[in-house]
GUNU-219055 format. One line per 3 residues: number of its first residue (from 1); their letters; for each residue y, z, x of C-alpha. Coordinates in nm, 3 decimals, always signed. Example, Ala and Ser with C-alpha at 12.3 -4.5 7.8 and 13.67 -1.06 7.14 Angstrom:
% residues 2
1	AS	-0.450/+0.780/+1.230 | -0.106/+0.714/+1.367
This chain:
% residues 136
1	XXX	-0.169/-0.068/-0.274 | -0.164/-0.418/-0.105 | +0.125/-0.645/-0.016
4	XXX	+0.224/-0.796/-0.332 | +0.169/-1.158/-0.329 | +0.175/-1.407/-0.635
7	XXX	+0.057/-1.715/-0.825 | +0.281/-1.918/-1.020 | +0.147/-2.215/-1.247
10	XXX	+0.400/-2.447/-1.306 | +0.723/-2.494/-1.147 | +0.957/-2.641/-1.408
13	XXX	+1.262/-2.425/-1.469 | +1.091/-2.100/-1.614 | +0.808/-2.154/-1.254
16	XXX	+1.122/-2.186/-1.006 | +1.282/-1.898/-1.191 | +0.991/-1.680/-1.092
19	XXX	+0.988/-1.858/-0.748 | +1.325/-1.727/-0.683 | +1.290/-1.353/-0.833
22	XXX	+1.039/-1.327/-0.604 | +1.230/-1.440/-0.326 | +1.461/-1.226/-0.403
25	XXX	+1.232/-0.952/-0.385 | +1.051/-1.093/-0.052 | +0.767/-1.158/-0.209
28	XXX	+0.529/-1.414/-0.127 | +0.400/-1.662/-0.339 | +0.205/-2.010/-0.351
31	XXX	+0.258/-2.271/-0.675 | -0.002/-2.441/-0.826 | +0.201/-2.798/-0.973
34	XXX	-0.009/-3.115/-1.125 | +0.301/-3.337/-1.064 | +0.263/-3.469/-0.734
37	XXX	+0.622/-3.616/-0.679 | +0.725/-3.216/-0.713 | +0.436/-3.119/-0.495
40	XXX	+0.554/-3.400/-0.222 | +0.965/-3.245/-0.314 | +0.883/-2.909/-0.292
43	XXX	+0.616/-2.909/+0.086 | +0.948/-3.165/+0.229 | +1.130/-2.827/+0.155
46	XXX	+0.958/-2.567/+0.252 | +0.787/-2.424/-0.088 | +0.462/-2.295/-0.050
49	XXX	+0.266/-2.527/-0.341 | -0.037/-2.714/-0.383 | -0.126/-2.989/-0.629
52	XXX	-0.384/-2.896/-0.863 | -0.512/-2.777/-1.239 | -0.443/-2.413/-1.271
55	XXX	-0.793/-2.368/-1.478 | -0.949/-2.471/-1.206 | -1.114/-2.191/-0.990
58	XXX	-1.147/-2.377/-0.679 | -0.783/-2.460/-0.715 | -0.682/-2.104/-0.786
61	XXX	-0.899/-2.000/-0.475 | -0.722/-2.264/-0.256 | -0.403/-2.036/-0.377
64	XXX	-0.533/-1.718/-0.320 | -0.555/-1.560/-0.676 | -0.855/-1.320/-0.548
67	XXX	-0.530/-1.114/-0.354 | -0.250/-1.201/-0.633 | -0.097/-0.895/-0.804
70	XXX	+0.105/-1.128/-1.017 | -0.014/-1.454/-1.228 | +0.258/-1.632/-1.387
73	XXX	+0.171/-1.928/-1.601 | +0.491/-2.118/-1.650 | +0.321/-2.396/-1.771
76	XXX	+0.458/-2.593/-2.080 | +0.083/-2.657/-2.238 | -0.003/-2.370/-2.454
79	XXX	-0.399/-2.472/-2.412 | -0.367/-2.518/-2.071 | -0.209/-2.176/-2.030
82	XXX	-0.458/-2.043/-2.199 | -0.704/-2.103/-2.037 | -0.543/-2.017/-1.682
85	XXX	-0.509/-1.701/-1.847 | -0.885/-1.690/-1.888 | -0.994/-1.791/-1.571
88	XXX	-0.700/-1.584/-1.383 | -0.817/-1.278/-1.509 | -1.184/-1.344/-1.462
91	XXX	-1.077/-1.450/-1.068 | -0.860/-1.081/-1.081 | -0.902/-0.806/-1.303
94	XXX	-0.625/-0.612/-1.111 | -0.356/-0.876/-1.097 | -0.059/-0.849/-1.347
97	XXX	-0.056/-1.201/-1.584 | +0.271/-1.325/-1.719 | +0.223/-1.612/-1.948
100	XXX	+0.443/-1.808/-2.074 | +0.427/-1.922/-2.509 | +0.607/-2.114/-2.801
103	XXX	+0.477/-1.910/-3.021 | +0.419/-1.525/-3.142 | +0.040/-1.619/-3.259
106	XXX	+0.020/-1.807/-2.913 | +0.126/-1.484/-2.719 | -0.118/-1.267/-2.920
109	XXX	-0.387/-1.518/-2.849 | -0.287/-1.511/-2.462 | -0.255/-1.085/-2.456
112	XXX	-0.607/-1.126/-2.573 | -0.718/-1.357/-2.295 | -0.593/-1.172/-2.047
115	XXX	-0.193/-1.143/-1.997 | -0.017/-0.823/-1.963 | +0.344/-0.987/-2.116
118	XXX	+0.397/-1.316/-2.284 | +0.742/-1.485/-2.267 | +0.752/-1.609/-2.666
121	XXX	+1.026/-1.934/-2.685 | +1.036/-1.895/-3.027 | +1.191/-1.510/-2.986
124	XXX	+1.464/-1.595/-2.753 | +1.587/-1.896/-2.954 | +1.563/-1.681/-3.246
127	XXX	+1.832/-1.420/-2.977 | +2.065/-1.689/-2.881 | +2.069/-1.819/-3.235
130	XXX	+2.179/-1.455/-3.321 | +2.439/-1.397/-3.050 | +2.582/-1.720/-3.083
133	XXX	+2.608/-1.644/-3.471 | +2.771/-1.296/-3.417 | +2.978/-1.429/-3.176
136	X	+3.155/-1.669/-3.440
């Protein structure tokens, strides 16, 4: 098997959260970020990142998806992700995709498009709500 090596869309708290699992793991990585303040941030410190749309081949090409064995699409827009899902797995068909939802019926639609595990908000609210309760 190759080196590992990923792609992370997004790098808001669940992107850097990745970012530093895989650190942890010394695993390389390169972000794809549309905000260019945290772009210009993150290259002053050292973080491998570009600024771009993650649904945009050329983009994902620039970051190397074609030798990614993860995808993880942080990314707060559940169109956007979506879609990055879509194109991701078109770009990889061998890569793992992690994708990031609000919503159960937004994780089924994104396990159809391509992701191997969706992150669902709505479940680990649902969690905390639950151990916070029992906890009372």
């Amino acid at each position: 098997m190759s080196e590992e090596y990923a792609v992370i869309a997004g790098y808001g708290l669940p992107g850097r959260a990745v970012a530093e699992a895989l650190e942890a793991r010394g695993v390389a990585f390169c972000v794809v970020e549309r905000n260019v303040l945290t772009v210009s941030r993150c290259l002053r410190s050292g973080v491998r990142i570009i600024e771009g749309d993650v649904t945009d081949r050329e983009v994902l090409e620039k970051a190397e998806i074609g030798r990614a064995t993860l995808f993880a699409v942080t990314v707060p827009d559940e169109e956007v992700m979506l879609k990055a899902v879509e194109v991701g797995r078109a770009m990889n068909a061998g890569m793992k995709i992690i994708a990031r939802g609000m919503y159960t019926s937004v994780g089924m639609k994104a396990m159809r498009a391509g992701a191997n595990e969706v992150v669902i908000a709505e479940k680990l609210v649902a969690a905390d709500f639950g151990r916070v309760v029992k906890g009372m």
